[in-house]
C-alpha positions in Angstrom: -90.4 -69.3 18.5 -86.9 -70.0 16.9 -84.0 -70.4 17.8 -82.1 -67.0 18.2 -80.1 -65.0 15.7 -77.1 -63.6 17.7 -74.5 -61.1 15.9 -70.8 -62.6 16.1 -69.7 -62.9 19.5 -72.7 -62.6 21.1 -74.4 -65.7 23.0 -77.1 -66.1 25.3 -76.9 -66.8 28.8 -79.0 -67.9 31.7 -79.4 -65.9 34.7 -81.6 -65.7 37.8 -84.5 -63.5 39.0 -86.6 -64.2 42.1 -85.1 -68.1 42.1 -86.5 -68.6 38.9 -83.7 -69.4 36.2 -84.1 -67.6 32.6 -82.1 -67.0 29.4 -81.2 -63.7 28.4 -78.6 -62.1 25.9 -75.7 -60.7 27.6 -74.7 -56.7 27.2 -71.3 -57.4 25.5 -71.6 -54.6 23.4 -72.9 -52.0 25.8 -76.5 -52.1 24.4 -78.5 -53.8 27.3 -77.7 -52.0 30.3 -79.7 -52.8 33.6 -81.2 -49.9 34.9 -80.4 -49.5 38.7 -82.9 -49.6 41.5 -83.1 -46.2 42.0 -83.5 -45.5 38.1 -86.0 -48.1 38.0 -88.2 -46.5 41.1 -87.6 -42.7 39.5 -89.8 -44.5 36.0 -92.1 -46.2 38.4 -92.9 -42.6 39.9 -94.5 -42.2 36.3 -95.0 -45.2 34.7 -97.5 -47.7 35.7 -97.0 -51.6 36.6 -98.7 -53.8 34.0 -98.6 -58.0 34.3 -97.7 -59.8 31.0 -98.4 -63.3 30.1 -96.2 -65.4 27.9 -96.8 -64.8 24.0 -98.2 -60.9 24.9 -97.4 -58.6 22.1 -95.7 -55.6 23.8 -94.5 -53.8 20.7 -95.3 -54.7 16.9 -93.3 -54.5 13.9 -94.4 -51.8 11.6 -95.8 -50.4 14.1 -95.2 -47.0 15.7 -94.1 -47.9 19.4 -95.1 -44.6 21.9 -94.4 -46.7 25.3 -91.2 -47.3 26.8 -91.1 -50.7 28.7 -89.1 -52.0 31.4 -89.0 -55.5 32.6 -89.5 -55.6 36.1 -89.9 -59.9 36.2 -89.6 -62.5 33.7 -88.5 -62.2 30.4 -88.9 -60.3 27.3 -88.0 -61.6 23.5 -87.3 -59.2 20.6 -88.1 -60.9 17.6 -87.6 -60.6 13.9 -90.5 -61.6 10.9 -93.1 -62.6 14.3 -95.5 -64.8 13.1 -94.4 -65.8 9.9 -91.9 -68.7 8.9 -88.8 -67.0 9.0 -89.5 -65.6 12.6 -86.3 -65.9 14.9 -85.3 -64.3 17.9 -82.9 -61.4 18.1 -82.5 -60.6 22.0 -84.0 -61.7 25.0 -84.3 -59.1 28.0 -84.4 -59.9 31.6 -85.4 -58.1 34.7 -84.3 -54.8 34.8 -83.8 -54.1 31.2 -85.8 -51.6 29.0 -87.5 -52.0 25.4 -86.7 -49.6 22.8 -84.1 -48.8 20.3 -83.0 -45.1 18.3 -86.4 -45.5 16.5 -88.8 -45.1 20.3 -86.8 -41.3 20.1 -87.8 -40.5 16.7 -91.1 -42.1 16.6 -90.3 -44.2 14.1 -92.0 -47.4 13.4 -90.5 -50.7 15.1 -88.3 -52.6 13.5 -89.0 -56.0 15.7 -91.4 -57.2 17.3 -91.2 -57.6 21.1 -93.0 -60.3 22.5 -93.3 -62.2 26.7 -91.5 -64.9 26.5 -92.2 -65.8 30.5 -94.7 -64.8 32.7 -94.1 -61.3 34.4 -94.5 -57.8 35.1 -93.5 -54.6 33.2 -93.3 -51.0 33.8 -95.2 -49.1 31.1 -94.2 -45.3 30.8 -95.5 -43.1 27.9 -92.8 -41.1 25.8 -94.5 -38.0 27.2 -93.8 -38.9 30.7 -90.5 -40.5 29.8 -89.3 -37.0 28.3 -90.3 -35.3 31.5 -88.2 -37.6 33.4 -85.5 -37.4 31.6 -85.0 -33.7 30.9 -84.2 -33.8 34.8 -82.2 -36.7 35.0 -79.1 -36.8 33.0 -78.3 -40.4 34.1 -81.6 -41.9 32.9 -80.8 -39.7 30.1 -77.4 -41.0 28.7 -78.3 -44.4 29.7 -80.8 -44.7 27.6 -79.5 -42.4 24.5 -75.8 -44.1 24.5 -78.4 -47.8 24.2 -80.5 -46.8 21.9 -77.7 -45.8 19.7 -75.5 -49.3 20.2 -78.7 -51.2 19.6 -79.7 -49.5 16.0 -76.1 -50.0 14.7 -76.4 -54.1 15.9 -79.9 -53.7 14.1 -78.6 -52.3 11.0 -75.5 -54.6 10.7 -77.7 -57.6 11.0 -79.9 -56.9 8.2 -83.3 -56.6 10.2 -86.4 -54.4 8.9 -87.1 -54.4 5.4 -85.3 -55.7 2.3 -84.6 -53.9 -0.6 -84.5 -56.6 -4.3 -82.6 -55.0 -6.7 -79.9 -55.1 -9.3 -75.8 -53.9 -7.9 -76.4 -52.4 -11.6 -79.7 -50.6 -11.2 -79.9 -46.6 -10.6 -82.8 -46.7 -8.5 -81.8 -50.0 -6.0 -78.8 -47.7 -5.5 -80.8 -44.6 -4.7 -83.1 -46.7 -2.3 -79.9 -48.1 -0.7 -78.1 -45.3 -0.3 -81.4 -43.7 1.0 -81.4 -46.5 4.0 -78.1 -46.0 4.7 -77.1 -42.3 4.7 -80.3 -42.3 7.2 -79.1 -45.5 9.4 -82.4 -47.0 8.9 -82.1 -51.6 9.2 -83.0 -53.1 6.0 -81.5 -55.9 4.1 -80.6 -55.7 0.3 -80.7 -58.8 -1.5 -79.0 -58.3 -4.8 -80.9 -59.8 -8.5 -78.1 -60.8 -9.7 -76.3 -63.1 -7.1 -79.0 -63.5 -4.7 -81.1 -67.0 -4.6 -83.5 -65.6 -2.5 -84.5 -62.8 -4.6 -85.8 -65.2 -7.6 -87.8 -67.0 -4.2 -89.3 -63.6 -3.4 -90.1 -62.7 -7.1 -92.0 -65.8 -7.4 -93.9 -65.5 -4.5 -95.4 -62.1 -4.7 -96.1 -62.6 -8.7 -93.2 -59.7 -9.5 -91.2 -59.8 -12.4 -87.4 -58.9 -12.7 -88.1 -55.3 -14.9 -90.4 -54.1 -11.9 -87.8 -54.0 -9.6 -86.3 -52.5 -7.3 -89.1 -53.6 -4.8 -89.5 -52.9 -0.8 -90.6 -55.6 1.1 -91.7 -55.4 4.7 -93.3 -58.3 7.1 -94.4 -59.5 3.6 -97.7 -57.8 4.0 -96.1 -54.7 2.3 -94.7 -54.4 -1.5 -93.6 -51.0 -3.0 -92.9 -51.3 -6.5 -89.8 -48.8 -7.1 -90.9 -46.4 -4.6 -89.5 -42.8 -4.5 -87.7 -41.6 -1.4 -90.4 -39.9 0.2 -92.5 -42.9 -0.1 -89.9 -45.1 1.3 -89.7 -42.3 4.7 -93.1 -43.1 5.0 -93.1 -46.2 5.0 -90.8 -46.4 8.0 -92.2 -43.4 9.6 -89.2 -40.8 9.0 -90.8 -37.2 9.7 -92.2 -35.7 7.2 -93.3 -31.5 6.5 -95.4 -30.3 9.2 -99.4 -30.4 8.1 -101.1 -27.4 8.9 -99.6 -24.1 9.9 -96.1 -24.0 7.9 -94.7 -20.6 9.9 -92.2 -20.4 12.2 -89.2 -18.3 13.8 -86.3 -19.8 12.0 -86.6 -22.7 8.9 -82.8 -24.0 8.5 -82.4 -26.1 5.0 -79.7 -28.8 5.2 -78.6 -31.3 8.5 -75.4 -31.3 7.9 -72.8 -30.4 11.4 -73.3 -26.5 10.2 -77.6 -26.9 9.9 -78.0 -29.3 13.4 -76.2 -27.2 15.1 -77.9 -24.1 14.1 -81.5 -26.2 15.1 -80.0 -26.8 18.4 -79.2 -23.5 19.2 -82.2 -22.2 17.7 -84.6 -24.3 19.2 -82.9 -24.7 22.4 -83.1 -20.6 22.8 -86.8 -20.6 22.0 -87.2 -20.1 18.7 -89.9 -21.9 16.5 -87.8 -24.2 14.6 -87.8 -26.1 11.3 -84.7 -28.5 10.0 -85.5 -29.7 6.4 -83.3 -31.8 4.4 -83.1 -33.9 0.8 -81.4 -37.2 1.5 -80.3 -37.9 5.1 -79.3 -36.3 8.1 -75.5 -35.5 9.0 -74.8 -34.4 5.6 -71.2 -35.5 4.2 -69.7 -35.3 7.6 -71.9 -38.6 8.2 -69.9 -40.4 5.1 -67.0 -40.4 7.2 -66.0 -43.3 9.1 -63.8 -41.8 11.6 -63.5 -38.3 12.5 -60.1 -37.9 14.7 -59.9 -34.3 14.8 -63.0 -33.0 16.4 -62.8 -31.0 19.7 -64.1 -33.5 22.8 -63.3 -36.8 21.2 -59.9 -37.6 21.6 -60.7 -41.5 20.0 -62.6 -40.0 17.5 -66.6 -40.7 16.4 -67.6 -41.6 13.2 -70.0 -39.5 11.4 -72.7 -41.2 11.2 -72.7 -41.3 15.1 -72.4 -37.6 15.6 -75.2 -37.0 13.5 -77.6 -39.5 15.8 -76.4 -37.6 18.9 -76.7 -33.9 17.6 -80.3 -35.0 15.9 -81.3 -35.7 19.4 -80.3 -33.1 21.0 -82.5 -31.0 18.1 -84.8 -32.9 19.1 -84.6 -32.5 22.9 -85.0 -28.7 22.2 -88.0 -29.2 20.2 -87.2 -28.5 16.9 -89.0 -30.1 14.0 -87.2 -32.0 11.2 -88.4 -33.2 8.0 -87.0 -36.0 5.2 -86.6 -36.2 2.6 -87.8 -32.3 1.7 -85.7 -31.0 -1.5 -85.9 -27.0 -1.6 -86.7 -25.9 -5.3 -87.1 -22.5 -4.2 -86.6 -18.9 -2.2 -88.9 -15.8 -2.0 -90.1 -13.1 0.2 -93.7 -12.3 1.5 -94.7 -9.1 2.2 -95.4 -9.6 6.2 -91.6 -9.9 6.6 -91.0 -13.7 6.5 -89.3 -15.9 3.7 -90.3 -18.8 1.8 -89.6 -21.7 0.7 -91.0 -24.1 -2.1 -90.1 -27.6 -2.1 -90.0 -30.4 -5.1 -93.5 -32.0 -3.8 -95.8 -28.3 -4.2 -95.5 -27.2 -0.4 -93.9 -24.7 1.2 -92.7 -23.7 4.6 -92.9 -19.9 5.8 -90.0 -18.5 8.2 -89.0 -15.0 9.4 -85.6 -16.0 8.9 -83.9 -18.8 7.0 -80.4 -20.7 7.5 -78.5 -22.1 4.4 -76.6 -24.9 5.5 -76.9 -27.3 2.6 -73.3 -28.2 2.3 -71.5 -29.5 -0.6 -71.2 -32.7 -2.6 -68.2 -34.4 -4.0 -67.1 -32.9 -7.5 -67.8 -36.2 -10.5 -64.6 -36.9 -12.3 -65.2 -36.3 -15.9 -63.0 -39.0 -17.8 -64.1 -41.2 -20.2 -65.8 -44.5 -19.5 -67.2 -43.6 -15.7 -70.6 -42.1 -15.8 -71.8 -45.8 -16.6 -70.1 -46.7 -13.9 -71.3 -44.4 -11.3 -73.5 -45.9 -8.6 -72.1 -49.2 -9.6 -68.6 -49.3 -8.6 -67.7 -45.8 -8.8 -68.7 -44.4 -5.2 -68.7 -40.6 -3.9 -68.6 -41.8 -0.3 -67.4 -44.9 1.9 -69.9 -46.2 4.6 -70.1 -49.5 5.0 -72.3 -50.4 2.7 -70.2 -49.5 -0.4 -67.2 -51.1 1.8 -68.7 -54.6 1.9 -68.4 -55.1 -1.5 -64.6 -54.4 -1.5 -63.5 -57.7 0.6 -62.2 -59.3 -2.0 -60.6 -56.8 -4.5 -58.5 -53.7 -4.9 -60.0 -50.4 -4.8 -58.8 -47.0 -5.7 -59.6 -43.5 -3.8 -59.0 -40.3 -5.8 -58.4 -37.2 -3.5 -55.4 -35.7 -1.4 -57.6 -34.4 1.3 -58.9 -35.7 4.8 -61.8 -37.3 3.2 -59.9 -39.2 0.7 -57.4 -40.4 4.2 -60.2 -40.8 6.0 -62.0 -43.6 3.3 -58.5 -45.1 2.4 -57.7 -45.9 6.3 -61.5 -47.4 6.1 -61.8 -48.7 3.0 -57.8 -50.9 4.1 -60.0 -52.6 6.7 -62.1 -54.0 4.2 -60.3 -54.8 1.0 -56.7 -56.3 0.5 -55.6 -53.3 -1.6 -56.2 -49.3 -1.8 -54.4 -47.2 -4.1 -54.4 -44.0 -3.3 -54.0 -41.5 -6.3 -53.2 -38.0 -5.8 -52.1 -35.4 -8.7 -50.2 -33.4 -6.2 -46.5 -34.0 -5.5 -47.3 -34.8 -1.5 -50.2 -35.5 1.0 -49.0 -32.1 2.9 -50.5 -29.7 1.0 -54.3 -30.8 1.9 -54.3 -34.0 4.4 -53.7 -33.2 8.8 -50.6 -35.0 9.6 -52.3 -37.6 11.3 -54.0 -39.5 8.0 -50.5 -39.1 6.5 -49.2 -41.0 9.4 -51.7 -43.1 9.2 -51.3 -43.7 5.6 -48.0 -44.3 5.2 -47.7 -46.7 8.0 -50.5 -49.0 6.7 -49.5 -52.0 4.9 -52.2 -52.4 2.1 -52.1 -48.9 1.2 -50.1 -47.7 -1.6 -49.7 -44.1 -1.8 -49.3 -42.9 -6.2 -48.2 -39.3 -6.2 -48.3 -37.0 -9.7 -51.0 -39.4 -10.4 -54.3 -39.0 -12.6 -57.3 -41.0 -13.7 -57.5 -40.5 -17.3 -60.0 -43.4 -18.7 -62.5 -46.3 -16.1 -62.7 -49.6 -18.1 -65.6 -52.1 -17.9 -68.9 -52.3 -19.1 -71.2 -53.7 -16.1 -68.5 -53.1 -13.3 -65.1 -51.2 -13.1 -62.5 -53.7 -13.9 -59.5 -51.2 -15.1 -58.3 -48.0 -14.1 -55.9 -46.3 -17.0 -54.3 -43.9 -15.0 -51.4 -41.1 -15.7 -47.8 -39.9 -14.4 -48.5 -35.8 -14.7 -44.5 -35.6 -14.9 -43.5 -38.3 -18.0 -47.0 -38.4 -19.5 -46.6 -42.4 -18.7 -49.6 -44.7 -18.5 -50.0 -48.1 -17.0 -53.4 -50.2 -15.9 -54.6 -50.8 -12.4 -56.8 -53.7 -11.4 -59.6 -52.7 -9.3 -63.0 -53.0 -8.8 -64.3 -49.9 -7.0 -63.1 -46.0 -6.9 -63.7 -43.6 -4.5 -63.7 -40.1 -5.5 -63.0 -37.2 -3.4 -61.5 -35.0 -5.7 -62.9 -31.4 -4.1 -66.7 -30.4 -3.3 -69.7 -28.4 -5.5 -72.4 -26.8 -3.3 -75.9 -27.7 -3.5 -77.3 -24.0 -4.6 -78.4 -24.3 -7.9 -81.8 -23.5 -6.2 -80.8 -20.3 -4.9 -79.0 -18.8 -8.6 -81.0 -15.7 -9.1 -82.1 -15.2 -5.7 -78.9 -14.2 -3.5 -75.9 -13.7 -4.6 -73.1 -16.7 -5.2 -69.3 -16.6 -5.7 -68.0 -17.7 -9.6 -68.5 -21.4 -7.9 -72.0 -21.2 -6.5 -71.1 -20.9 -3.2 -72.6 -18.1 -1.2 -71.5 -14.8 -0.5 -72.5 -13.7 2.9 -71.5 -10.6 5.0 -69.7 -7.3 3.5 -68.8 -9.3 -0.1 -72.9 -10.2 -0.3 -73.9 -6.2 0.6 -71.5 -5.5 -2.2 -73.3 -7.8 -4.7 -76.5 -7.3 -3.9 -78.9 -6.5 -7.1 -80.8 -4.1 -4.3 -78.1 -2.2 -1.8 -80.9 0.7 -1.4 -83.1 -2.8 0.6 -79.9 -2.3 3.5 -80.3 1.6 3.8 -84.0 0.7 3.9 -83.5 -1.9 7.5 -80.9 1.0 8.8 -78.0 -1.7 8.8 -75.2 -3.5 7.0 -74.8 -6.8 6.1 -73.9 -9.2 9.3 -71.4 -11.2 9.1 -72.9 -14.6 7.9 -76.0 -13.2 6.2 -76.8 -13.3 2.5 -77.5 -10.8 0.2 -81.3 -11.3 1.1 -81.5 -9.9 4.9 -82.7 -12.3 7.4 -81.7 -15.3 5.6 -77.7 -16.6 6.5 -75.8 -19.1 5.4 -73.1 -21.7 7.1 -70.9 -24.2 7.1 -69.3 -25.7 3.7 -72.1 -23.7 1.2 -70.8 -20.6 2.7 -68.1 -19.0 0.6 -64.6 -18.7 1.7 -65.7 -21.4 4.9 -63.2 -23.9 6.4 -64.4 -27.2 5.1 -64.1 -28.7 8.6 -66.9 -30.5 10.9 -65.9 -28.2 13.9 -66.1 -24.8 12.2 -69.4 -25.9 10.2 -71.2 -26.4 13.5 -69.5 -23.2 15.1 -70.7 -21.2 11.8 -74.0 -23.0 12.6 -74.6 -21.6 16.1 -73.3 -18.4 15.3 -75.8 -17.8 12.3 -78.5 -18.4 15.1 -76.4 -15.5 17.0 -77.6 -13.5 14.0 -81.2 -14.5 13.6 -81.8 -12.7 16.8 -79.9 -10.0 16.3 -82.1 -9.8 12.7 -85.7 -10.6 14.6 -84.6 -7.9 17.1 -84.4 -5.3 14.8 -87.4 -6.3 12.3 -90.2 -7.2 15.2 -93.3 -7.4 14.1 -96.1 -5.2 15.0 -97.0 -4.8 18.7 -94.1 -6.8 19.3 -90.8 -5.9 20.9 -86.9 -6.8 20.4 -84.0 -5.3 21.3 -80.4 -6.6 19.2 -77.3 -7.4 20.3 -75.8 -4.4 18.2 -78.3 -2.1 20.5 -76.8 -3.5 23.3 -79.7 -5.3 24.1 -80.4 -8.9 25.4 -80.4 -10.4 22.2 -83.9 -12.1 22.6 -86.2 -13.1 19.4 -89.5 -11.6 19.9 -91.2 -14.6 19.6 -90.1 -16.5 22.2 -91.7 -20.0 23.2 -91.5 -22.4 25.2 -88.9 -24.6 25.1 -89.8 -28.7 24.2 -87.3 -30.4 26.1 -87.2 -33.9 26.1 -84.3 -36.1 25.8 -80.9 -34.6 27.5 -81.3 -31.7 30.7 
């Protein structure tokens, strides 16, 4: 093998196991914990012990891995590109270490390869008998979450898995990119236009320049341009469930408001389905750093919570699907809902959660729609933030989003001007990001301040921008903006079908009963309107597509459990035949009628 490819700060280092000296990368980061001997012998109770020579394949790369290994004596190498000329090394694992990273949870395909490096045993344990385990042992439990986590986000911030070849100025390399990132998946883009190795790739699989963007995987697998769902499969993201497509409860967005409603739904019994268009977290997983949130007094980034609540979903048994884009909403006549999605299926459920959030509204001035998806960005992860290291940005937006990308984006590039129409920060930002803001030296806070033209034909490379109060105008010199200038929802799908507010958000509770095209349908189930239900009974709505909602992670994920609340109460009163329920308003248990049981796996 070669040499090894450590991140920054990490080295390897030798150590000892039964008098025999090895090399193994130490767990700076938290990643490679050793499992104790007690954990060790609670797996061995349902694992099995399995010898390994040097050069054994225990996992493969583009392969879906369903064992979890522990290294009970010598040592284990996880390897990049395996068998090919650009094969390096990414870890090495000693005794009491275990294989695996986010993607053993999901059932993903691997990402590395790992392969013996000395002589030893292993302890095997299926995922089945691992999930077992750990729904009665906490300790395994967070050990092994909390290092899966750490050991995708070194994955993904050293470029492993497959590489995207595309142009910065190309529509669809930035719809594939953002498509990896928003769903934390490693990959490695390597850019047309600057990028040496791209013309290298080109040549070698016989592609030309105008049939890019191309995905390229263990180069044994080339998609030409390939849509997101292809792209999902590739890598083994879950996809619509084959077969039987009814259910209990079918909940349309991932955002805080839509996990939170799966794991409260599925964790009570109910039959649950997530689906969701892009990626899972929703805009709450843009965020760097979320300060605010109830439990986390350093704060978690987004993207983070979303892994943890997905999990816990998970745990409960509830069965997500991406990317699924909802095209439509109707009733069947045996009392459940339906909805159509963009590929020609559908998915039945007796009740339905809207929690398909809201995207950032476009600024409409002159000169940025070429722009967009270039250098004009409606988020700031890190992948739009590592191309800001060596120039001024902007950020549009007086709100907590707009702090929250300026205090990130400042990390990254030497400048951020922060432009805000307003007169002050305090109308819309906590008090913390204006602390924040106003202390940080390479921020520069604009006030009374508008965008009125973006200039630059391949890439931004002006901003003419406006004083509200003297009608003045002067040029900034930046590269990138970042707008957050206020949030549309994602119901176009729904217009027609339940009633929305004069901004398409939807109505639920007594304003919905009120709208409703058919009141005599409420006189006809002998009840009103609940408080987070639509116009259509049995189907609810939370979090930020709900009108008159507090755009805040916290209350998007409270609204999420409490729409599940509702679902009982709503399966209570409309159970089907030979069936009974009794609702919460009947002073009843509050129990769906079709209770199973519960999946657990990952968390007790």
């Amino acid at each position: 093998m070669s040499g090894d490819r450590s991140l920054p700060g990490e080295e390897t280092v030798p150590g000892e196991a039964n008098g025999a000296t090895f090399w193994e990368t130490p767990d700076i980061h938290g990643a490679y914990p050793r499992l104790t001997e007690d954990q060790t012998a609670r797996l061995a109770e349902h694992g099995e012990r399995r010898t390994m020579a040097p050069n054994d394949v225990l996992i493969r790369e583009g392969e879906r891995c369903e064992t979890f290994f522990v290294v009970l004596s010598g040592t284990v190498a996880v390897v990049e590109d395996y068998g090919t000329p650009e094969e390096h090394v990414l870890r090495v694992h000693g005794p009491g270490r275990f294989i695996g990273e986010l993607g053993l949870l999901y059932g993903q395909v691997a990402f590395y390869t790992a392969v013996a490096r000395e002589a030893g045993e292993v302890l095997v344990v299926s995922l089945d008998q691992l999930r077992h385990l750990v729904s009665q042992d906490s300790t395994i439990g967070d050990t092994v979450l909390r290092a899966c986590l750490c050991r995708r986000a070194l994955l993904v911030g050293q470029g492993a898995g497959f590489r995207i070849i595309g142009s910065r100025y190309s529509p669809d390399t930035r719809r594939l990119r953002e498509f990896a990132v928003r769903n934390r998946v490693p990959h490695r883009w390597i850019d047309l236009e600057t990028d040496q190795e791209a013309e290298e790739l080109l040549h070698r699989f016989g592609v030309g320049p105008a049939e890019t963007p191309l995905v390229i995987w263990r180069d044994t697998t080339l998609l030409r341009n390939p849509s997101n769902a292809e792209l999902a499969r590739l890598i083994g993201l879950p996809s619509l469930p084959a077969g039987n497509r009814h259910g209990d409860v079918l909940i349309v967005g991932s955002g805080p408001g839509g996990l939170a409603a799966a794991v409260y739904a599925a964790s009570e019994g109910l039959s649950t389905t997530v689906v969701e268009a892009l990626a899972t977290g929703g805009q709450a997983a843009t965020s760097s750093r979320i300060e605010n949130l109830l439990g986390f007094p350093s704060g978690i980034s987004g993207a983070e919570l979303a892994e943890r609540a997905l999990l816990q979903a998970d745990k409960f048994g509830a069965r997500i699907s991406i990317p699924a884009e909802a095209t439509g909403l109707h009733s069947k006549d045996d009392d459940h809902y339906v909805v159509a999605f963009s590929d020609g299926s559908e998915v039945a459920a007796r009740a339905v959660v809207l929690a398909t959030g809201a995207r950032y509204r476009r600024l409409q001035v002159p000169g940025i729609e070429r722009l967009e998806g270039t250098s004009v960005h409606y988020s700031a992860t890190v992948y739009e933030a590592q191309q800001c290291r060596t120039d001024p940005v902007a950020v549009v937006g007086g709100g907590n989003s707009a702090g929250q990308a300026v205090l990130f984006l400042a990390e990254y590039a030497p400048k951020v001007h922060l432009l805000v129409r307003g007169s002050s920060l305090e109308a819309n930002m906590s008090r913390y990001l204006i602390d924040q803001v106003a202390e940080h030296p390479r921020v520069e806070v604009m006030l009374h301040t508008e965008v009125t033209e973006a200039i630059g034909q391949e890439i931004l490379e002006e901003l003419d921008v406006v004083d509200n109060r003297t009608g003045e105008h002067r040029r900034l010199a930046v590269r990138s903006l970042f707008v957050f200038t206020g949030a549309d929802p994602h119901t176009e799908w729904l217009a027609g079908t339940i009633a929305l507010d004069p901004r398409g958000f939807v109505l639920t509770g007594p304003e919905a009963q009120e709208a409703c095209v058919h009141p005599e349908m409420w006189h006809g189930i002998g009840r009103s309107c609940m408080t987070l239900e639509t116009s259509l009974p049995g189907v609810f709505a939370a979090g930020d597509v709900r009108s008159g909602s507090v755009k805040r992670v916290a209350s998007a994920a409270g609204e999420g459990a409490m729409a599940i609340h509702f679902v009982h109460r709503h399966l209570g009163q409309s159970a089907a035949p030979g069936t009974t329920g009794t609702s919460a308003a009947a002073g009843g248990s509050d129990v769906s009628p079709r209770i199973r049981r519960k999946e657990s796996a990952w968390l007790a």
